[in-house]
C-alpha positions in Angstrom: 27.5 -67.4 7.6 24.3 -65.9 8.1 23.7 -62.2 6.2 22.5 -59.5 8.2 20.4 -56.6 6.9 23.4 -54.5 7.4 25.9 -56.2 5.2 22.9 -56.7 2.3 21.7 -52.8 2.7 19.8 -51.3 5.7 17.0 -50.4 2.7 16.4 -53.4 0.7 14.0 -53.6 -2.1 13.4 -56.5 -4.5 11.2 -56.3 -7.7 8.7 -54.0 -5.9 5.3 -53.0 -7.4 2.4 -50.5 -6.5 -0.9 -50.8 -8.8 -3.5 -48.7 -8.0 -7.2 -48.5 -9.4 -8.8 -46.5 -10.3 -12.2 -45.0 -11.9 -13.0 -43.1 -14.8 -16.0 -42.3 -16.5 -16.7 -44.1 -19.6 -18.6 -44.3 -22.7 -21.7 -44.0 -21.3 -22.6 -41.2 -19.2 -24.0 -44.0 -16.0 -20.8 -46.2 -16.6 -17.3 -46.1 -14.8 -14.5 -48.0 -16.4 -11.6 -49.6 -14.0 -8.2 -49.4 -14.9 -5.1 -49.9 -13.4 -1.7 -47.2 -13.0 1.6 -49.0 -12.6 3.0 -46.1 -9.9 6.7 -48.6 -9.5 7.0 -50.8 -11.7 9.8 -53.4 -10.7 11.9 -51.3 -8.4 15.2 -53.2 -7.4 18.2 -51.4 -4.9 19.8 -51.3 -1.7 21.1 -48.3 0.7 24.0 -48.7 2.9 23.7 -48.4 6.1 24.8 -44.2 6.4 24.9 -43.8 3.0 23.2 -40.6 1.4 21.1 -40.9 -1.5 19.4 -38.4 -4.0 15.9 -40.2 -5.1 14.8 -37.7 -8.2 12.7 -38.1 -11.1 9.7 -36.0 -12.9 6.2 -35.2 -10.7 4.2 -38.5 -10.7 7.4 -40.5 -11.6 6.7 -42.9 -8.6 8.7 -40.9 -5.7 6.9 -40.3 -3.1 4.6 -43.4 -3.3 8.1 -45.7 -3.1 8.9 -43.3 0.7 5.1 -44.5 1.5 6.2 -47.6 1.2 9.1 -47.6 2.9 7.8 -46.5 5.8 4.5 -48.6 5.6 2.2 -45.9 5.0 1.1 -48.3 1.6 1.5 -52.0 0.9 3.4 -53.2 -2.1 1.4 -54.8 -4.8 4.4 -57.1 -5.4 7.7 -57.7 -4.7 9.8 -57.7 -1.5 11.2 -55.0 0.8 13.1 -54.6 4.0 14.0 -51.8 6.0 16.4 -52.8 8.7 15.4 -55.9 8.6 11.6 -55.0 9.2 8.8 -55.7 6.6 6.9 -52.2 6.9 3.7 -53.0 5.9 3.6 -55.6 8.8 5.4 -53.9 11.5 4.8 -50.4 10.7 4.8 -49.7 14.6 7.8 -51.1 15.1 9.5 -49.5 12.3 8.2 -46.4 13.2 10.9 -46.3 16.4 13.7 -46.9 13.4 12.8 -44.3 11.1 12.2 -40.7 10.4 10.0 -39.0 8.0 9.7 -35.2 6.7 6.8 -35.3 4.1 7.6 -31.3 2.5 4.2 -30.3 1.7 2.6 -32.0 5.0 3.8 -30.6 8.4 3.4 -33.6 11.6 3.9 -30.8 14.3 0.8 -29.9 16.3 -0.7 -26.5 14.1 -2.2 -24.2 17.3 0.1 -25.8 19.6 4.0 -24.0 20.2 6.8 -25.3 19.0 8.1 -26.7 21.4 4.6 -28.6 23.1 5.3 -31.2 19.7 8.4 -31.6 20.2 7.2 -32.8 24.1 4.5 -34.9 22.5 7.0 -36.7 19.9 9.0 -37.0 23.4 5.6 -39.1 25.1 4.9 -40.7 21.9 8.7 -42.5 21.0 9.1 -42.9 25.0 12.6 -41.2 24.5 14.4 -41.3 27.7 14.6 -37.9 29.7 18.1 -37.3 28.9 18.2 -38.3 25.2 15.9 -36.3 24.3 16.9 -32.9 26.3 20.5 -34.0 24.8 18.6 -34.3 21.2 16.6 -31.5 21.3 19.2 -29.0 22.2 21.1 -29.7 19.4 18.7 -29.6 17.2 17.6 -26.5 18.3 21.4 -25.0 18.2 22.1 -26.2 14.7 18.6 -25.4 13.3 18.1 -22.1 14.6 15.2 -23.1 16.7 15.5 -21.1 20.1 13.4 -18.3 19.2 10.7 -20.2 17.9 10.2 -23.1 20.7 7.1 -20.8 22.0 5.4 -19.4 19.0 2.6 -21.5 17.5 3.3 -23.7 14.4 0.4 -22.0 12.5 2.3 -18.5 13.0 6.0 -20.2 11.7 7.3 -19.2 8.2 7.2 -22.4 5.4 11.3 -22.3 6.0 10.8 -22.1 9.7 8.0 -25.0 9.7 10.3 -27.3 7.9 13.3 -26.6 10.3 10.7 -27.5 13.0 9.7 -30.5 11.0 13.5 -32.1 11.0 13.8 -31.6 14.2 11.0 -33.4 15.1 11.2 -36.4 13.2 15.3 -36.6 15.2 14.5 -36.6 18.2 14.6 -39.9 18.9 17.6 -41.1 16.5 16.3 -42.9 14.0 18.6 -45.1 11.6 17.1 -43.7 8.7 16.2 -40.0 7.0 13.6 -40.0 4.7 13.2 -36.6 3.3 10.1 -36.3 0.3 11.1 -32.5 -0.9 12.7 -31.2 2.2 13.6 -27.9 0.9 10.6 -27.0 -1.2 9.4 -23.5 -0.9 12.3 -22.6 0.9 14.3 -19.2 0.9 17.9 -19.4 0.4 18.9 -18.9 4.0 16.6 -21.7 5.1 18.2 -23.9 2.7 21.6 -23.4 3.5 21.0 -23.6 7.3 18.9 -27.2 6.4 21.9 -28.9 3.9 24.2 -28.2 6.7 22.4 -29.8 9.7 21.8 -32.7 7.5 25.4 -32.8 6.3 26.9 -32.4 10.0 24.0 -34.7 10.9 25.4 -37.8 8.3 28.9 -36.9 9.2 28.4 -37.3 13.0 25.7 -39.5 13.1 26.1 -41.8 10.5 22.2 -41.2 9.2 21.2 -43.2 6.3 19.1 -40.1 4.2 16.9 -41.1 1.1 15.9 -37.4 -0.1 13.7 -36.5 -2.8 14.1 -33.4 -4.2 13.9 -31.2 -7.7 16.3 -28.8 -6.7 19.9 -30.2 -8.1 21.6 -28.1 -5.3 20.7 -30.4 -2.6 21.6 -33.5 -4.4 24.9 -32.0 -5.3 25.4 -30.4 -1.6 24.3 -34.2 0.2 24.5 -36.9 -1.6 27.3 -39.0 -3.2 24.9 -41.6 -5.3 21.5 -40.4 -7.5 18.7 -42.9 -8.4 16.4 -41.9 -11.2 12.6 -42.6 -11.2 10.8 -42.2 -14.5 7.4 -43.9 -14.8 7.4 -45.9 -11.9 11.2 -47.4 -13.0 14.6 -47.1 -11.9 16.1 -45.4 -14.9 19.5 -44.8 -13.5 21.6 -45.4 -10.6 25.3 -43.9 -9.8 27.1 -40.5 -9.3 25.5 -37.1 -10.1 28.4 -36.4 -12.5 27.7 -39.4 -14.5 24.0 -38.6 -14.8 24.9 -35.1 -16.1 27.1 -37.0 -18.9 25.0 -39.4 -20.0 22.1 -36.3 -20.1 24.6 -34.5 -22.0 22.8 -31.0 -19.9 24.4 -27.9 -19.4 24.4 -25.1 -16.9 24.1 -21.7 -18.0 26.2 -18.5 -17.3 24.7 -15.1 -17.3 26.5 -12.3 -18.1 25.8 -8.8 -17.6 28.2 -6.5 -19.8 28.5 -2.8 -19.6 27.5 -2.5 -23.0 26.3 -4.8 -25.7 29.2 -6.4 -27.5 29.8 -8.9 -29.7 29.4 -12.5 -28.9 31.2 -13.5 -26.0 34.1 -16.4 -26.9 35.8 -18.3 -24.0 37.4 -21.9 -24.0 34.6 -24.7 -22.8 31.1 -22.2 -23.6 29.2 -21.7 -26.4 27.6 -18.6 -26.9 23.3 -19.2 -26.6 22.1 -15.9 -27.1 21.8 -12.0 -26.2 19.4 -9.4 -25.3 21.3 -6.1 -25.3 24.2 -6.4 -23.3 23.2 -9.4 -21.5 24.4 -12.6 -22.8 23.9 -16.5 -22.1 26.6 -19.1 -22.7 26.1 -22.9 -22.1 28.7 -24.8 -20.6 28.5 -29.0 -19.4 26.7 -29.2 -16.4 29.9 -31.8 -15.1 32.5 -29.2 -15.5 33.4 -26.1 -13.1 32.4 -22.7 -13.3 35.5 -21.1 -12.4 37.5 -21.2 -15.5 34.4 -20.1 -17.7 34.0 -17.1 -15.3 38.1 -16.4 -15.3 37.9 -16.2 -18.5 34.7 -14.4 -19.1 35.9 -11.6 -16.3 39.9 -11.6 -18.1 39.1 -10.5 -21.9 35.2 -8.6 -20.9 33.9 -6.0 -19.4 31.5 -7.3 -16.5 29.1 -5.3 -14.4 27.2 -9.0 -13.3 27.1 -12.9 -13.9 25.0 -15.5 -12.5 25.3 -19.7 -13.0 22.0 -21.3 -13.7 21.7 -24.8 -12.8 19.8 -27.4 -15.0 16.6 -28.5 -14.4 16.2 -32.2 -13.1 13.1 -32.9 -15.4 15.5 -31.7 -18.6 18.1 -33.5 -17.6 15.9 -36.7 -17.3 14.1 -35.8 -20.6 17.9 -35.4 -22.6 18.6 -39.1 -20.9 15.5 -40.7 -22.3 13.4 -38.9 -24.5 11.0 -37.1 -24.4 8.2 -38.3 -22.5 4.7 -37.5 -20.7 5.4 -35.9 -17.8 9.0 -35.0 -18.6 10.1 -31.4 -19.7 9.8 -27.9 -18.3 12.3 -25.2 -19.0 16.0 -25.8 -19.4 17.0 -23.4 -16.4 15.2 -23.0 -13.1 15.8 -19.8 -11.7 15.0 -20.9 -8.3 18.5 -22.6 -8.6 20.3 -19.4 -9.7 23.7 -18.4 -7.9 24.8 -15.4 -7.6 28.3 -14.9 -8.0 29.0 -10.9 -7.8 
């Protein structure tokens, strides 16, 4: 029986490499010395065909040059990789009709053009038919919040409003396959929400295969049901986010505002981290739920405020491994803070 691309993985890789060179100036002032930077290093996995997958790892870990890739932006220095079936580097064009791509730091809309003139270009450009793409387009602009904007130019759009605009565009024409490189970067919590839920109603409906990239933990934990770890161009882990959280060993954090400064706080499943005043800190595994910590916290103390603080990816990574160049930052990120009054 002959294997399809579907029953091996709609994203295939095999061993896949990306060396760059690059120049440096040497030991004498006239003289530049080549060397090479390993960016993947031996990448092996497959995606299922609407599968959603969390692709993390530390800046420079080898993310974002694995999505160029994938979508034939670069050429792998070795090794083999398919994306429905199609060699991307090859048939880049013909991919292109397959796949969508939301780059978070680079916008593809049309900057003094409205709204909604780029979403009519992307129309000429895919050769969507008529009625796909008024079918398309209305939803995305129902779900995403988009009907106000359609006729204000992209240069005058907020980041979170850009970015909306960006997913839209790169759905108009259905492609098989999501890639998202930091999709929520910037964003406000509003805009966040409003994007995890298109792309969750977008999977559920759709059946979308989504690669996303991210460094904020909520929208792995919000999307996707596998993780794959990067770390120096290598595929350091692969599975569930609760079993990347155990072998880490990290922690969340709960912060709790008392009415007045008290001893330190004792609850089953925290430890106490420290105090300032009457605010306190207490550490609990980053795999367990809140809500009994915060039952307990709100049953025997007096509370005036408390706030979970998620872990930060590049910790969690650093616990995992070791420390490492590149690896590291704080052990919070108050970006990811939730409130819970």
């Amino acid at each position: 029986m002959t294997t399809t691309h579907d029953d091996a993985g709609l994203i295939q890789l095999e061993d896949v490499e990306k060396v760059f060179e690059v120049r440096r100036r040497g030991k004498s002032r006239w003289k530049r010395e080549k060397r090479q930077v390993r960016a993947v290093d031996g990448i092996t996995f497959s995606v299922a065909r609407g599968e959603v997958v969390g692709y993390i790892g530390p800046n420079g870990a080898g993310k974002s040059t694995t999505i160029k890739m994938l979508t034939g932006i670069l050429t792998p220095s070795g090794g083999r990789l398919r994306v429905a079936g199609i060699d991307p580097a090859r048939e880049r064009t013909r991919l292109a009709r397959r796949i969508g791509v939301v780059f978070g730091q680079r916008t593809t809309l049309w900057w003094d053009l409205p709204l909604i003139d780029s979403y009519r270009l992307v129309h000429r450009m895919y050769r969507i038919p008529d009625a796909r793409y008024r079918e398309n387009l209305e939803r995305c602009v129902d779900l995403l919040e988009l009907g106000a904007l359609l006729d204000v130019p992209v240069r005058q759009l907020s980041l979170g409003q850009r970015m909306r605009g960006d997913i839209a565009a790169a759905l108009l024409h259905d492609p098989e396959v999501l890639y998202l490189d930091e999709p929520t970067i910037g964003l406000d919590v509003v805009s966040k929400t409003r994007v995890r839920a298109f792309l969750r109603e977008l999977n559920a409906e759709r059946g979308t295969t989504v690669l996303l990239t991210t460094h904020d933990l909520t929208d792995i934990e919000q999307l996707c049901g596998r993780v794959m770890v990067i770390d120096h161009g290598r595929l350091v882990y692969d599975g569930g986010l609760a079993g990347l959280h155990e072998a880490g060993g990290s922690e969340r954090q709960l912060v709790v505002d008392l009415e007045r400064e008290l001893p330190p706080i004792e609850v089953p499943g925290a430890r106490f981290v420290r105090a300032e005043g009457p605010r306190q800190w207490l550490a609990f595994p980053a795999s367990a739920s809140a809500a009994p910590v915060v039952a307990a916290v709100a049953e025997r103390y007096p509370l005036l405020d408390l706030s979970v603080r998620e872990p930060d990816i590049e910790t969690v990574i650093a616990k995992m491994y070791g420390s490492s160049p590149g690896v590291g930052g704080p052990g919070t990120r108050e970006a990811g803070e939730k409130s819970l009054r």
